[in-house]
C-alpha positions in Angstrom: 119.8 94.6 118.4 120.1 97.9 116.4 122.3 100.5 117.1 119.6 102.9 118.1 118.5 100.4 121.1 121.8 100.1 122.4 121.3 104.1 123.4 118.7 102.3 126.0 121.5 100.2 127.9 123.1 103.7 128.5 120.2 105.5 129.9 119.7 109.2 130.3 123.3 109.5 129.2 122.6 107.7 125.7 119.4 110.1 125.1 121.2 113.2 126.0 124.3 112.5 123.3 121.1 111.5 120.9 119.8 114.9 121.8 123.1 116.9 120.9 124.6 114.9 117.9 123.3 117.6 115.2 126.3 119.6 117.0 128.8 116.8 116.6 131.4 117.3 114.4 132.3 114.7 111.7 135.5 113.1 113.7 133.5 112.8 116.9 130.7 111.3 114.7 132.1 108.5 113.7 133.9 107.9 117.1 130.4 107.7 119.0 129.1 105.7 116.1 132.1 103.2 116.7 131.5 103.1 120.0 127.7 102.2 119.7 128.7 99.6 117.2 131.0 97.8 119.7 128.6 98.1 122.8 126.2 96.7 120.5 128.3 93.8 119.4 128.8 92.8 122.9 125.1 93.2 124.2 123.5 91.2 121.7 121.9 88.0 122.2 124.3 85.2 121.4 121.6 83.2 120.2 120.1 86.1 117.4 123.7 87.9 116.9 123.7 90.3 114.3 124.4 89.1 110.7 126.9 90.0 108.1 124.3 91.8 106.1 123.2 94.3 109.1 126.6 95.1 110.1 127.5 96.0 106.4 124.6 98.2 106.1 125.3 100.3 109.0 129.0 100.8 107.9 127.6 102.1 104.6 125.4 104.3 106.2 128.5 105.9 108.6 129.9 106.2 105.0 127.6 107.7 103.2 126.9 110.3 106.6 130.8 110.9 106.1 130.7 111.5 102.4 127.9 114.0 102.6 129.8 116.0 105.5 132.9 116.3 102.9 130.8 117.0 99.9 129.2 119.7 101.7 132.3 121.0 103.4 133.7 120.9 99.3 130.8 122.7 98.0 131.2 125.5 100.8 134.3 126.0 99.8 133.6 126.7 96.1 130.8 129.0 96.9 133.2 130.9 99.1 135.5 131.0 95.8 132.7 132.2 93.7 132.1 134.7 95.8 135.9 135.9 96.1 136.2 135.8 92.0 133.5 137.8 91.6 134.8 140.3 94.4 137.8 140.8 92.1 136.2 140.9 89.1 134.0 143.4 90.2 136.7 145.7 91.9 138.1 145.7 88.2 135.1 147.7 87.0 135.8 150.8 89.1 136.0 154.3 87.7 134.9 152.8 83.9 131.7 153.8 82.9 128.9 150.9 82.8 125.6 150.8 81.0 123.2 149.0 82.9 119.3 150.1 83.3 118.3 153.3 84.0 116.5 156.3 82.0 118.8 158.9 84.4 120.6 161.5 82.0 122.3 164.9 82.4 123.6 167.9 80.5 126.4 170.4 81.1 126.7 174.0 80.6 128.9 174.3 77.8 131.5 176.5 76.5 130.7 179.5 75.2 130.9 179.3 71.5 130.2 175.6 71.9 127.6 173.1 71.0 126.4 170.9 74.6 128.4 168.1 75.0 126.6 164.9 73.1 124.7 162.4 75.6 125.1 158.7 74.9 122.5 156.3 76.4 121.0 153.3 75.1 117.4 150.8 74.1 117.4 147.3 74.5 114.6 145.5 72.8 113.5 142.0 72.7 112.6 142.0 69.4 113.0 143.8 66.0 110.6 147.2 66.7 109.5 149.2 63.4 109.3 152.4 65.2 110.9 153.6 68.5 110.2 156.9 70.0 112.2 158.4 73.1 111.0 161.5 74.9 113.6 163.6 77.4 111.9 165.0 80.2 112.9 167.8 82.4 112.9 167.8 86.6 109.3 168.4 86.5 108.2 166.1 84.0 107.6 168.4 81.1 108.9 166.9 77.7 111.8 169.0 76.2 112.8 166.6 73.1 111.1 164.1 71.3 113.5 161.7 69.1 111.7 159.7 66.5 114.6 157.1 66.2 112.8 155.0 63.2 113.7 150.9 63.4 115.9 149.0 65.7 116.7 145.8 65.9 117.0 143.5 68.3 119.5 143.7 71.5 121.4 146.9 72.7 121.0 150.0 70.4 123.0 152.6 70.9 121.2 156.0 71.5 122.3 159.8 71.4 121.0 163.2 72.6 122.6 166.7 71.4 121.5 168.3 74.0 119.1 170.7 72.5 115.2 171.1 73.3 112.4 170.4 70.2 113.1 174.2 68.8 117.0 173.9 68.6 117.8 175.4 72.0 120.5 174.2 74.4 118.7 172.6 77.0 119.6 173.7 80.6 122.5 172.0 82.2 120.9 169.5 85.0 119.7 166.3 85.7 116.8 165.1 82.7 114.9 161.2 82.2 113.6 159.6 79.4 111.0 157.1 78.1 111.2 155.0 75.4 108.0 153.6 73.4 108.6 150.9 70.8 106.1 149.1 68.8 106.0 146.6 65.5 103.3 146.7 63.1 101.0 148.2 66.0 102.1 145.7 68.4 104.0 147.3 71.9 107.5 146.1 72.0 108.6 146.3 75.7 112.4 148.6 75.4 114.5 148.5 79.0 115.7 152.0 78.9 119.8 151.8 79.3 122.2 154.7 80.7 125.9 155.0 81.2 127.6 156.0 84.5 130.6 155.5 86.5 131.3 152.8 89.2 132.6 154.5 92.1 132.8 151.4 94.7 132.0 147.3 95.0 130.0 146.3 97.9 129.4 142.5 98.8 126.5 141.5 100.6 124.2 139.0 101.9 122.3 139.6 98.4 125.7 139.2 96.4 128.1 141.4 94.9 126.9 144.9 93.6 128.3 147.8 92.0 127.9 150.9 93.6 127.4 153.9 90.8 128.8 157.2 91.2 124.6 158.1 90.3 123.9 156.9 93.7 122.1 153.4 91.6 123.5 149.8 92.6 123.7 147.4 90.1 124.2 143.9 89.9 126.9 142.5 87.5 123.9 140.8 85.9 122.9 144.2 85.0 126.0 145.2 83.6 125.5 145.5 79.5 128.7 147.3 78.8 131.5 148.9 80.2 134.0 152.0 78.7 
């Protein structure tokens, strides 16, 4: 007699706990299974009882159920860590300054007497380019400096803007963007455009962690390229 017949000799009763052991926890589990085990010893036919080799391989499978249930209980608890490391590590990055994707620059009015403050952003390439070209846009879309940046290699290349316009002007203080167009012997290099700004708060969701910029962006820590 298996174990899942004996839930016949208990009728209704026996399909009902059938019905509900997804919701059993791993204690009661192996109580109901030890139960089932004994009612099955005594119901079974004296003359077919159940040999060695079945009884051991429904232990191993009460086992092996158990094992899962603490593996999985073990495993939940890591993540849980992960996600409290991660938390922390995070929470260290506020108020530094983070480079992470983005072609979102701005300018200040400066002093009078003064040259604009310098603008630091950055280009990220897959591969070596021969010649990269970044173009600094105003609000409406209008270019107001071209920089012909030559080579760059491969990785994160640091990138600065003085803040003037194409015929030596200071640029007026306000939010600007820029593209970047890289290519290698006439072949297009795809560039990630790169910008600096400040994390202002750490936010953990159902996504993960993410760093909330003082921009108004969130980033991932994945996105994070460098920090000052």
């Amino acid at each position: 007699m298996a174990i899942d017949d004996s839930l016949a000799i208990n009728g209704a009763s026996g399909n009902t706990t059938q019905n509900n052991s997804s919701n059993v926890s791993g204690p009661d589990s192996e109580q109901r299974f030890l139960k089932l085990l004994v009612t099955q010893l005594n119901n079974q036919d004296p003359l077919n009882p159940m040999q060695n080799a079945e009884l051991t391989s429904q232990l191993a499978q009460m086992s092996t159920v158990s094992g899962i249930e603490k593996l999985n209980s073990t495993l939940s608890g890591l993540v849980n860590q992960t996600g409290t490391n991660q938390v922390l590590q995070a929470a260290s990055l506020i108020g530094y300054n983070v480079l992470s994707p983005g072609n979102e620059i701005a300018t200040t009015t400066p002093k009078e007497g003064e040259d604009p403050a310098v603008v630091p952003f950055a280009v990220q390439l897959p591969g070596s380019a021969g010649d990269v070209e970044v173009k600094i846009l105003d609000a409406a879309g209008n270019t107001v400096r071209t920089l012909s940046l030559g080579s760059m290699a491969e990785g994160v290349n640091a990138v600065t803007w003085d803040g003037k316009t194409d015929d030596g002007k200071v640029a007026p203080a306000g939010a600007y963007t820029f593209t970047v167009a890289a290519d290698n012997n006439g072949t297009k290099v795809d560039a990630t455009a790169l910008t600096f700004a400040q994390v202002a708060a750490v936010k953990q969701g159902t996504s993960g962690v993410t760093l909330e910029l003082a921009s108004g962006r969130s980033i991932t820590l994945a996105d994070v390229r460098m920090f000052l």
